[in-house]
Each structure stands twice: as structure tokens, then as C-alpha cells.
N, C-alpha and C positions, 0 to 999 in steps of 0.2 A: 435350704439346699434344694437345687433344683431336682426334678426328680430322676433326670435323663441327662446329665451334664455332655456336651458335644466333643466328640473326637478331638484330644488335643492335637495342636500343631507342634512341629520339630522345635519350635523353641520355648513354648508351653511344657512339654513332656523333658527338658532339661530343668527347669524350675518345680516341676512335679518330685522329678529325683533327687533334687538339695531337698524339697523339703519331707519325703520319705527317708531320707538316711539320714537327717539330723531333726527331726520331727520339727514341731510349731517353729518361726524362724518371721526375725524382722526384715525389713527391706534388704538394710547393710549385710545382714549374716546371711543372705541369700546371694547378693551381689558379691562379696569377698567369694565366694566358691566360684562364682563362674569365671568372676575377673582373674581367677585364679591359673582358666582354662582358656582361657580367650578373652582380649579384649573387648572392654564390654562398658556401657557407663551407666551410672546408679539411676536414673533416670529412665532408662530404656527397661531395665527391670521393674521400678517401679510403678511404670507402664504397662507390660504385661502384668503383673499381678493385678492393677485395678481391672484389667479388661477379663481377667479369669477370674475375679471375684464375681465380675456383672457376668459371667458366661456359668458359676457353679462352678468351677473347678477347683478355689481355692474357698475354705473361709476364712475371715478377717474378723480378730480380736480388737476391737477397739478400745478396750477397757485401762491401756495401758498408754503412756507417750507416742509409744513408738508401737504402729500397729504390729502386728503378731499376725504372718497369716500360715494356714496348715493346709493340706492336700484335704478337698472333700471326700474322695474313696480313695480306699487304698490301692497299693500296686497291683495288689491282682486281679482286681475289678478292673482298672484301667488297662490291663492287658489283655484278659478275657476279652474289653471293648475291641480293642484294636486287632487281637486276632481275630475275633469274628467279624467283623469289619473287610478286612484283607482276604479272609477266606472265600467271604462275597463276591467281592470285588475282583479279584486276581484269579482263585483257585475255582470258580462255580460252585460255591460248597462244600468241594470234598477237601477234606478231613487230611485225607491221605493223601493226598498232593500235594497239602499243604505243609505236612511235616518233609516229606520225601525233596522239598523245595529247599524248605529249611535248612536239612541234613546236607544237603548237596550247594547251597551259598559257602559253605563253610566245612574244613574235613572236620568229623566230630571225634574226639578222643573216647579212648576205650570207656572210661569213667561216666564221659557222657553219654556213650550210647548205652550202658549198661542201665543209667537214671533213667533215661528213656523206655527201656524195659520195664522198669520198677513201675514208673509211672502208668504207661501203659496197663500194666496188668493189673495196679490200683486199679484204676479205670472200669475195667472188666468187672472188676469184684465190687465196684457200687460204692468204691472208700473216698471217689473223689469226685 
């Protein structure tokens, strides 16, 4: 595994997510979800995964017929990347712009802002 695998792209981070919500997954059973979502052809997935195996982002079982590939970190490692990433790039680091950005893309429902609370004050207390 690489030790730094590189910011995925918008069509990398949709094959990241078949294979976090249905864990390890062949070419087809990766391709069946998306084709599911948008027309799409087994090939062109098959194509991104060899190029996010060579890039660390997937690994590949070869042990079986039909390769096996699984997400090399998990979702929240890949998100921590990309919010800190964005934070960089868009916010100049602060923290607080960048949720306040967030909040404001989108109205947040009571439930959510209450998590965000919770979270938060995790946060504070050293839990997270």
C-alpha cells in the first residue's frame, strides 16, 4: 500500500463508495452499482480500478478468478484527506469557515445541527 495514496478524483471517490458499502467486490459487482446509476460500461470501470490499484487507492486480490478489489483506507481517512485538502485550498485553513461554508451550501436540519454539537464538543473533550 502506498503510504500517501493521492486525492481521489469525482469518479475514483464513486467506486471508493461501492466498495465501502459493500466491502471487497469484483469488477461486475462494482460495475452493476454504478450502471445502476448511470450509464456506464464494464470496461471503463475496469479501467479505473487498474489505474487506482497503480495509484494505492484500491487493493486487488488476485488469488481468485475474478479479481477481488477493496478500498485501501477507509471512508474516514479518505475524508479527513479531502477535507483537509479543501480546507487548504478554498478556506486558508480555518476550520471555521469551512464548516460555516458547509452549513450554509445546504440548510441543516435540527438533527444535524444538534450532531454537529455533539461532535464539536467531542472535539473539545479530546474523544475525537
Amino acid at each position: 500500500m502506498t503510504a500517501d495514496p493521492p486525492r481521489p478524483t469525482d469518479a475514483e471517490l464513486e467506486i471508493l463508495a461501492v466498495l465501502w458499502s459493500r466491502g471487497p467486490s469484483t469488477v461486475r459487482e462494482v460495475h452493476e452499482v454504478i450502471a445502476g446509476r448511470r450509464p456506464t460500461q464494464y470496461t471503463t470501470v475496469l479501467k479505473q480500478l487498474q489505474v487506482m490499484t497503480d495509484k494505492g487507492l484500491v487493493l486487488r486480490d488476485e488469488t481468485q478468478r475474478s479479481h477481488v478489489y477493496s478500498a485501501s483506507r477507509p471512508m474516514e481517512w479518505t475524508q479527513r484527506q479531502l477535507a483537509g485538502d479543501l480546507l487548504r485550498r478554498a478556506f486558508d485553513g480555518s476550520a471555521g469557515r469551512l464548516v460555516l461554508g458547509a452549513l450554509s451550501a445546504r440548510k441543516a436540519s435540527k438533527r444535524e445541527l444538534a450532531e454537529v454539537r455533539r461532535m464539536l464538543d467531542e472535539y473539545e473533550r479530546g474523544l475525537r
